[in-house]
VODREN-729129 format. One record per residue: z, x, y of N, C-alpha, C in turn; residue in three letters. Coordinates in steps of 0.001 Angstrom, whole numbers, plus 500000, padded with zeros to 6 digits. Atoms other than C-alpha are relative to their C-alpha. Last residue first. Layout:
BEGIN
ZXYZXYZXYala/...
END
This chain:
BEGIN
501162498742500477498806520893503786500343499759498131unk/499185499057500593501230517302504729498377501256499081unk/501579499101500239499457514192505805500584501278500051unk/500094499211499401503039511865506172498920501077499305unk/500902498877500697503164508751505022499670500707501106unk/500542499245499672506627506725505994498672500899499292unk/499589498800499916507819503474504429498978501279500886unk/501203499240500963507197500222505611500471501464499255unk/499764499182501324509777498350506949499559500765499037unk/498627499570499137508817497174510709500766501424498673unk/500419498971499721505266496512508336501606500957500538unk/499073499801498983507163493391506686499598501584500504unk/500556499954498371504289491333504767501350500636500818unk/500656498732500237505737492239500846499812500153501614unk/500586499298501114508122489213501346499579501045499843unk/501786500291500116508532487681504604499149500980499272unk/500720501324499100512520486804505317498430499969499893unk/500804501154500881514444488571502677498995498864500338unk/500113501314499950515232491778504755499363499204498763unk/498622501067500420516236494877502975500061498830500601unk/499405500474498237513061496181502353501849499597499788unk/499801501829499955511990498060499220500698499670501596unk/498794499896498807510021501378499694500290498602500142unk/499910498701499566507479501968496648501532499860500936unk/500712499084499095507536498326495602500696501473500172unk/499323498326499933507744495888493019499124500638500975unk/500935499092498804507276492341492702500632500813500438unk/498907499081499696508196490666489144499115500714501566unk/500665499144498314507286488022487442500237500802500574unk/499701500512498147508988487521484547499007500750500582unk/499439500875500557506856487766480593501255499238501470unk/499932500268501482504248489491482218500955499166500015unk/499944501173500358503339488760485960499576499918498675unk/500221500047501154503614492337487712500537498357498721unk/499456501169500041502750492590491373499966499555498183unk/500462500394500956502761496091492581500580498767499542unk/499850501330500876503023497339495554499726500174498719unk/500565500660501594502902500072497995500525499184499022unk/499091500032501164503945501023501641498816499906498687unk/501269500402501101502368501963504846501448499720499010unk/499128500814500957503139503678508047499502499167499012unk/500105501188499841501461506411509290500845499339499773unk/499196501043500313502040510004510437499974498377500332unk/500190501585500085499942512803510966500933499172499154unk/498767500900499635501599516207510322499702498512500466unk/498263499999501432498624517686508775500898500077501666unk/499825498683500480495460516015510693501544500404499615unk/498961499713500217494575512148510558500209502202499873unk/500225499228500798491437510747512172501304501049499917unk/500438498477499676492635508548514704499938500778498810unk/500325498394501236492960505023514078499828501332500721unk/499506498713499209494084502696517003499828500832499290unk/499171499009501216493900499714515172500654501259500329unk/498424500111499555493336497194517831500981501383499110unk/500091500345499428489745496145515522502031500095501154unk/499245500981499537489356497876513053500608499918501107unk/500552501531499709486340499548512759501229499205500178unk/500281500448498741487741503269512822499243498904500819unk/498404500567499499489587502641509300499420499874501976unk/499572501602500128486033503054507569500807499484500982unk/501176500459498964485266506682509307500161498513499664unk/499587500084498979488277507507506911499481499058501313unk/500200499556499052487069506667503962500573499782501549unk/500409500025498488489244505482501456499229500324501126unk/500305499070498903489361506001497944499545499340501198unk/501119500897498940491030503815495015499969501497500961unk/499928498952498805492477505100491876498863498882500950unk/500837500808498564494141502632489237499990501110501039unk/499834498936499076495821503475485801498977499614500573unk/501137499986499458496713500628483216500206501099501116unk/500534500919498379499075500018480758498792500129500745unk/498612500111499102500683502316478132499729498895501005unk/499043499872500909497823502664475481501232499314500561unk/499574498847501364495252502634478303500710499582499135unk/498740500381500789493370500228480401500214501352499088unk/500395499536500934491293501914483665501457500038498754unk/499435500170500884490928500838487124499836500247498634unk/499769499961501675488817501779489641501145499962499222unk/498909500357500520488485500800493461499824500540498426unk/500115499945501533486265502440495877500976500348499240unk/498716499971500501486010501926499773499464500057498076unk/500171498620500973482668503144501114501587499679499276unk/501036499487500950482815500346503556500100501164499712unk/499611498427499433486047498807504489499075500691499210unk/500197499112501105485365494897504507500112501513500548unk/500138498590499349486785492610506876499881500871498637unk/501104499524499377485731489091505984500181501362500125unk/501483499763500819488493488405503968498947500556500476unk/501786499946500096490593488105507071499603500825498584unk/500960499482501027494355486917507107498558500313499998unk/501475500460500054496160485774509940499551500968499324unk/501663499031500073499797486752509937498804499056499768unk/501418500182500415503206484801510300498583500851499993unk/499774500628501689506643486122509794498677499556500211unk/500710499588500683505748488731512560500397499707499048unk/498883499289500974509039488099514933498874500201498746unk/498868499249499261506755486675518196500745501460498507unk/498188500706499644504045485342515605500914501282500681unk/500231500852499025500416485965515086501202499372500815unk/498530500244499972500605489456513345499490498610501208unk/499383499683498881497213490283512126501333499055500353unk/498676501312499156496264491168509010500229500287501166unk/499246499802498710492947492683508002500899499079500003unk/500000501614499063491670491948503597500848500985501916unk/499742498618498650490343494778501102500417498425501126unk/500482501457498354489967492428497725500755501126500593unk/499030499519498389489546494535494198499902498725501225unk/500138501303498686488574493528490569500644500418501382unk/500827499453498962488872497046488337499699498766501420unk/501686500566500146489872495075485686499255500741500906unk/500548499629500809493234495955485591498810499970499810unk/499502499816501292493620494819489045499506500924498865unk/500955499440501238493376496162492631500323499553498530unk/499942500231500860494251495182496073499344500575499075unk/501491499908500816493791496381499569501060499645498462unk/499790500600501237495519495488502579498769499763498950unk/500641499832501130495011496868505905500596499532498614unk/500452499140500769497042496502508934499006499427499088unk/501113500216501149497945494530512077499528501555499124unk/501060501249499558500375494252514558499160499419499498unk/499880501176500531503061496618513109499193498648500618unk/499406501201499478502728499085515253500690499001499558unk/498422500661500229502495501834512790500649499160501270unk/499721500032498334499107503005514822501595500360499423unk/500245499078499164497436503693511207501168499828500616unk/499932500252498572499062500671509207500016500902501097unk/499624498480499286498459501181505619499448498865500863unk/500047500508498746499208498482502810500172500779500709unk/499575498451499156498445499870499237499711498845501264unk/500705500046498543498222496983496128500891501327500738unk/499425499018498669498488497252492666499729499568501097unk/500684499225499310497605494360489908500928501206500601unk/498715498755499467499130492017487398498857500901500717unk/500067498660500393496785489061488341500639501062499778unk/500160500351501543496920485233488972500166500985498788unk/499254501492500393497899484665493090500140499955498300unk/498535499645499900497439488673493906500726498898499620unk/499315499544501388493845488205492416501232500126499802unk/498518499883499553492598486100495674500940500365498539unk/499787501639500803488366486507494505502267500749500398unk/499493501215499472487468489089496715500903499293499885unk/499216499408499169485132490801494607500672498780501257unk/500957499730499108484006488606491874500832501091500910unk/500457500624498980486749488976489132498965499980500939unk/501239499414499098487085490686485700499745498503500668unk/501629499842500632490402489482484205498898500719500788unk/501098499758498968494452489067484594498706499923499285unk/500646501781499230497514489386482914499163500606500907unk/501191500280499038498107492998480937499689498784499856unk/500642501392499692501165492541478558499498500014500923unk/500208500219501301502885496115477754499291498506499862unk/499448501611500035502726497484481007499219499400498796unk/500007500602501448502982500707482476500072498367499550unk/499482501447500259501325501033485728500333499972498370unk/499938499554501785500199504990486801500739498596499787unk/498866500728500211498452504599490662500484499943498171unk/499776500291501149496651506778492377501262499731499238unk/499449501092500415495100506506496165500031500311498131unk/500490500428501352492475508918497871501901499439499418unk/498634499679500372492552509476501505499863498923498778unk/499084501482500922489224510149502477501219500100499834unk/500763501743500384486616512198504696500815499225499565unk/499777500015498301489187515744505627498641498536500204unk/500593498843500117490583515574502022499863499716501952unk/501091500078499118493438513639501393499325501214500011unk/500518498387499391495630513134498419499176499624501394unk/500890500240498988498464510292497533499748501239500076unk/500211498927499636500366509287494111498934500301501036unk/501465499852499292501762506222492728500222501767500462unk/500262498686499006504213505414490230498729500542500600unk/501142499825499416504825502157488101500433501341501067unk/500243499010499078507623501402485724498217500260500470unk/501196499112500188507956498201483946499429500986500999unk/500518499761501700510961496103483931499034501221499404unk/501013500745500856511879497293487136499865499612498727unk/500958499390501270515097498475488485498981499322499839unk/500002499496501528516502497208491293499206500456499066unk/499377498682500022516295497523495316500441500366498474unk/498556499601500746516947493794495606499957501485499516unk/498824500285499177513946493384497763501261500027499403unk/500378499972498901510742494938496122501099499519501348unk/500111501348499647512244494910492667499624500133502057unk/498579500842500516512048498886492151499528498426500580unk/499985501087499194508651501306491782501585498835500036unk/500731501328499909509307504270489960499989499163501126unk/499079501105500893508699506715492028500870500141499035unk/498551500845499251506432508903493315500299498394499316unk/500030501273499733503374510882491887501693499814500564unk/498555500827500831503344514607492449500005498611500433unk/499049499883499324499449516616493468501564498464499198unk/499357498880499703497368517877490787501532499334500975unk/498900499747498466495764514689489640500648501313500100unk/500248499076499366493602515241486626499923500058501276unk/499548498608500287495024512893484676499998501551500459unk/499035499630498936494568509981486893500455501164499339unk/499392498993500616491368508711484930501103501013500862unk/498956500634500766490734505021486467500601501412499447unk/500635500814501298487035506568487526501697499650499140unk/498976501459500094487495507740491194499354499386498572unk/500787500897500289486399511348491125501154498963499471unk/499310500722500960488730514080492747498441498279499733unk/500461500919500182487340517368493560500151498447499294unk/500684499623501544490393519704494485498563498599500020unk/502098499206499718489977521199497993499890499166498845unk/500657499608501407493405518884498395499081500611500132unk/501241499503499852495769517622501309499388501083499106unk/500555498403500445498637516587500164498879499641499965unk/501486500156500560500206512730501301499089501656500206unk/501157498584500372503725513379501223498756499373499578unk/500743499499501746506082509944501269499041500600500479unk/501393499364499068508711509796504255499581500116498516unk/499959498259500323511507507233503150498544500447500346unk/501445499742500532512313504108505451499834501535499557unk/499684499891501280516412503669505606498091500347499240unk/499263499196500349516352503485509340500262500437498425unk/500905498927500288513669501451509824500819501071499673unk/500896499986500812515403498142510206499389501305499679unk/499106500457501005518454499128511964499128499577499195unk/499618498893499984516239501475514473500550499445498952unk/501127499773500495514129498306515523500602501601499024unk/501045500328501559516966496626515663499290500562499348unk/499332499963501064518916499118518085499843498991498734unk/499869499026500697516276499272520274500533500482498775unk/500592499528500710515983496012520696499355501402499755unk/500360500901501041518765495669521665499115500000499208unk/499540499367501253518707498184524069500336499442498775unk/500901499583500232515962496515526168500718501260498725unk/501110500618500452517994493630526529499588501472498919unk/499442500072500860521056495707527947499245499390499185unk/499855498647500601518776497520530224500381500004498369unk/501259499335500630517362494135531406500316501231499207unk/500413500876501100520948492563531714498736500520499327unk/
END
């Protein structure tokens, strides 16, 4: 009975994840400054983004793009969108309830127990928040505000087309959390993580990098994340 248990959930955890794609995070000499200007990215964005659970098209294409150096892992995001919602917020302030924005959810360990969650609107307004998994099947989480990720840095920047968003990470940040299990990433490191975007023009719309195929707990489903892999 224990064997047959323990293959069970094997074969969930294998029927959920089985469809997660590996996304290239390139390691860079180049100097990248975080000021909303994504033009002078070198390495290949990804995407578009599709309806985050039906796996469809978007109204409004979004594509991200990931570098690291051997301090940060830098974050850029290309959002078209012909009706920017939103404003300049305190930091913090819960922008994912009012705001078209981005968000990046990384989960060192890829347990799924608890990750990171960072936000960003047009405005440059950001919130960095810890989740932790409080429930057997990880439909519920505990949220912290409180956890800040120092040296983090968000920019945004409106254009013609929409808006473009770089954020940077320090590494030495990620080794405060608490259960996290960070380890400073070298090439073939492998996290788990996804990306967002929550776009509230004329429909609503929530789009992601790697859509799930459960419908049971929205963007929050680490099990489904997609793959980042730290690649030369």
């Amino acid at each position: 009975m224990k064997f047959i248990q323990i293959a069970l959930v094997f074969f969930l955890m294998c029927s959920t994840t089985s469809h997660s794609q590996t996304i290239p995070i390139f390691k860079t000499n180049q100097k990248l400054i975080v000021d909303g200007d994504v033009s002078d990215w070198k390495t290949p964005f990804s995407g578009p983004f599709v309806i985050h659970n039906t796996f469809e098209k978007a109204s409004q294409n979004t594509t991200v793009a990931f570098a690291w150096n051997d301090e940060n892992l830098y974050i850029a995001f290309r959002s078209l969108d012909s009706k920017i919602i939103g404003s300049k917020q305190k930091k913090d302030f819960p922008i994912f309830r009012t705001d078209d924005l981005v968000e990046i959810f990384i989960d060192p360990d890829g347990y799924g127990q608890n990750y990171i969650e960072i936000g960003v609107n047009a405005f440059s307004t950001n919130y960095d928040m810890l989740l932790k998994c409080i429930s057997a099947e990880c439909g519920g989480w505990k949220t912290s505000m409180d956890f800040d990720i120092e040296g983090l840095e968000t920019i945004s920047k409106i254009t013609s087309e929409g808006f473009c968003t770089e954020i940077k990470i320090p590494f030495s940040s990620l080794e405060k959390i608490e259960n996290g299990n960070f380890k400073k990433p070298e090439i073939g490191t492998k996290w788990k993580g996804n990306a967002f975007r929550i776009d509230y023009s004329s429909n609503t719309e929530y789009h992601s990098l790697q859509p799930y195929k459960s419908l049971k707990f929205g963007f929050h489903q680490p099990r489904e994340f997609a793959v980042f892999e730290f690649v030369e």
